[in-house]
C-alpha positions in Angstrom: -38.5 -0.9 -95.9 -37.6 -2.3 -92.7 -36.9 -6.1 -94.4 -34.5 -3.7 -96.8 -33.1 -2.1 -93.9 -32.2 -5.4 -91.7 -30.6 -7.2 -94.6 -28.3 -4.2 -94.9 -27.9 -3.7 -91.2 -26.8 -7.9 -91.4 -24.5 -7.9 -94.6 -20.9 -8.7 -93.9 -19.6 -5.5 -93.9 -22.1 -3.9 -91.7 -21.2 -6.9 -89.1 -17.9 -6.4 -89.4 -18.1 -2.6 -88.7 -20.2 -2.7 -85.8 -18.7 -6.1 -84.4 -15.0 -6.4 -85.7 -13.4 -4.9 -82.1 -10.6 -3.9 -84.8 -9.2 -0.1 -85.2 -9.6 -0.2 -88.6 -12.6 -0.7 -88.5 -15.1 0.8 -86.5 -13.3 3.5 -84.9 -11.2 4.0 -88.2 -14.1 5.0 -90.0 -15.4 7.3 -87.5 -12.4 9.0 -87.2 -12.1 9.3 -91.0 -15.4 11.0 -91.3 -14.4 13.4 -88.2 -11.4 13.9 -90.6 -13.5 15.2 -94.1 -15.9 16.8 -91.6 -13.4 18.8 -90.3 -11.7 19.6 -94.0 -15.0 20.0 -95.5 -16.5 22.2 -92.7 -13.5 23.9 -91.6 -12.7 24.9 -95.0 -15.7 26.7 -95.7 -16.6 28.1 -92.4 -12.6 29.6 -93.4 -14.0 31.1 -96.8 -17.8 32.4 -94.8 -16.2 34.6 -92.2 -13.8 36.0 -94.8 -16.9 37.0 -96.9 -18.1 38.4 -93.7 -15.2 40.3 -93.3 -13.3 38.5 -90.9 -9.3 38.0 -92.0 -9.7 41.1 -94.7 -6.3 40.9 -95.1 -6.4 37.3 -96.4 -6.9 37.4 -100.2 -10.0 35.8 -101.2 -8.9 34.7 -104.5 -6.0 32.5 -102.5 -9.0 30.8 -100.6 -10.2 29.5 -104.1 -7.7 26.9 -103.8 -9.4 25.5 -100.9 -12.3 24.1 -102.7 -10.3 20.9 -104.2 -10.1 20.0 -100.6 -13.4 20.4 -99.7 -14.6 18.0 -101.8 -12.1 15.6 -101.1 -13.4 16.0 -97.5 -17.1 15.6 -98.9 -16.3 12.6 -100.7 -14.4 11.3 -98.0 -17.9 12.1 -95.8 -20.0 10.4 -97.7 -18.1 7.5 -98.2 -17.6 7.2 -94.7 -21.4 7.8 -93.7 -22.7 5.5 -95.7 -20.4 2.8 -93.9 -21.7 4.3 -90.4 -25.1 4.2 -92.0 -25.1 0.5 -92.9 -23.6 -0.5 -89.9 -26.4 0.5 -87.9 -29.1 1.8 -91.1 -32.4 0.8 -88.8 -31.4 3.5 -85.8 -30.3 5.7 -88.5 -33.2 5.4 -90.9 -35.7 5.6 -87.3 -34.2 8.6 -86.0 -35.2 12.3 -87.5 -32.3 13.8 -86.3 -30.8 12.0 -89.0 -32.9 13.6 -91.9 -32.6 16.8 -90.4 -28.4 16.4 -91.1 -28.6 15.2 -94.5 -31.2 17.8 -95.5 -28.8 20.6 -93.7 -25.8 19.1 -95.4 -27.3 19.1 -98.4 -28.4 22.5 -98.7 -24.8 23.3 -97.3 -23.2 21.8 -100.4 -25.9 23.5 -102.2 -25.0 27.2 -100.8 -20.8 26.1 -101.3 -21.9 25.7 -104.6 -23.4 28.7 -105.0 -20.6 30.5 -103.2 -18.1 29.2 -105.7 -19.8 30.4 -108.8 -21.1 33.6 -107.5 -18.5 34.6 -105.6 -15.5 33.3 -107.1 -16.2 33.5 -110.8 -19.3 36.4 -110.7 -17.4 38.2 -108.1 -20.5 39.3 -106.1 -20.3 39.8 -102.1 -21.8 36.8 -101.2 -22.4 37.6 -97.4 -25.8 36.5 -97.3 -24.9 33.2 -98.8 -21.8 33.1 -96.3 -24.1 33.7 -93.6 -26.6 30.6 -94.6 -23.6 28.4 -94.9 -22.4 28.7 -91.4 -26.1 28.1 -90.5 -26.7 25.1 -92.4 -23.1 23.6 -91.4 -24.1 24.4 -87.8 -27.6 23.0 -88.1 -26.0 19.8 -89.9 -23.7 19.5 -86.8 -25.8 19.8 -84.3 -28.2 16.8 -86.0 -25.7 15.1 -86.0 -24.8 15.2 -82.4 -28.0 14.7 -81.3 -28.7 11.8 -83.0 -27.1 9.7 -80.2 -29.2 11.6 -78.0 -33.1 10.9 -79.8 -32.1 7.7 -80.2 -32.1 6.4 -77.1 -35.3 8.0 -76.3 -36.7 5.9 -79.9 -35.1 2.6 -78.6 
């Protein structure tokens, strides 16, 4: 696995992300990912407090609209993490703080799914699914930020 993981870490485009010294690179891509976080995130955090009863006045059927968008900023997410993955995969694939996001994001997507057919088309409550969103978006977050931090202390 390791072998597999250096030849991706030393493809072209995984040196040219981590070593280009160009804005559209690197720091492009990291702040394209910040972008769909913050779409995919934001948007859905929007649609859990209103199931929680935050913003009652706020139709929920108007927040429906929202969901086209948070895909977008998924797909956008996942394209752009997999670049920031290659460009550095043997940190990544070392560090647990990274399994620990992608198994929170995952089951994230899993409860927006949920929300989106219960909610929106089954029109139940859906607080307690609201409630495990904002925890698995905040778990998935806080990964995330840590991994800079564990992997220092794996180096």
């Amino acid at each position: 696995m390791g072998s597999l993981l250096a030849e991706i870490e030393q493809s072209g485009v995984a040196t040219w992300i981590r070593e280009g010294g160009v804005l559209y690179g690197y720091p492009l891509i990291l702040f394209l990912h910040t972008l769909g976080l913050g779409t995919l995130v934001g948007l859905s955090s929007a649609i859990d407090l209103r199931l929680l009863g935050v913003g009652q006045g706020i139709p929920l059927k108007s927040l429906e609209k929202t969901f086209v968008l948070m895909w977008a900023g998924f797909a956008l997410n996942a394209a752009t993490g997999s670049l920031l993955f290659v460009a550095d995969a043997r940190k990544h694939a070392s560090n647990p703080a990274f399994y620990l996001k992608l198994l929170f994001v995952a089951l994230a997507i899993v409860v927006l799914v949920l929300i989106r057919n219960r909610v929106f088309r089954e029109q139940s409550t859906g607080k307690m699914l609201a409630a495990a969103s904002l925890a698995c978006w905040f778990i998935a977050m806080s990964s995330a930020r840590l991994m800079a931090y564990i992997s220092e202390f794996i180096s």
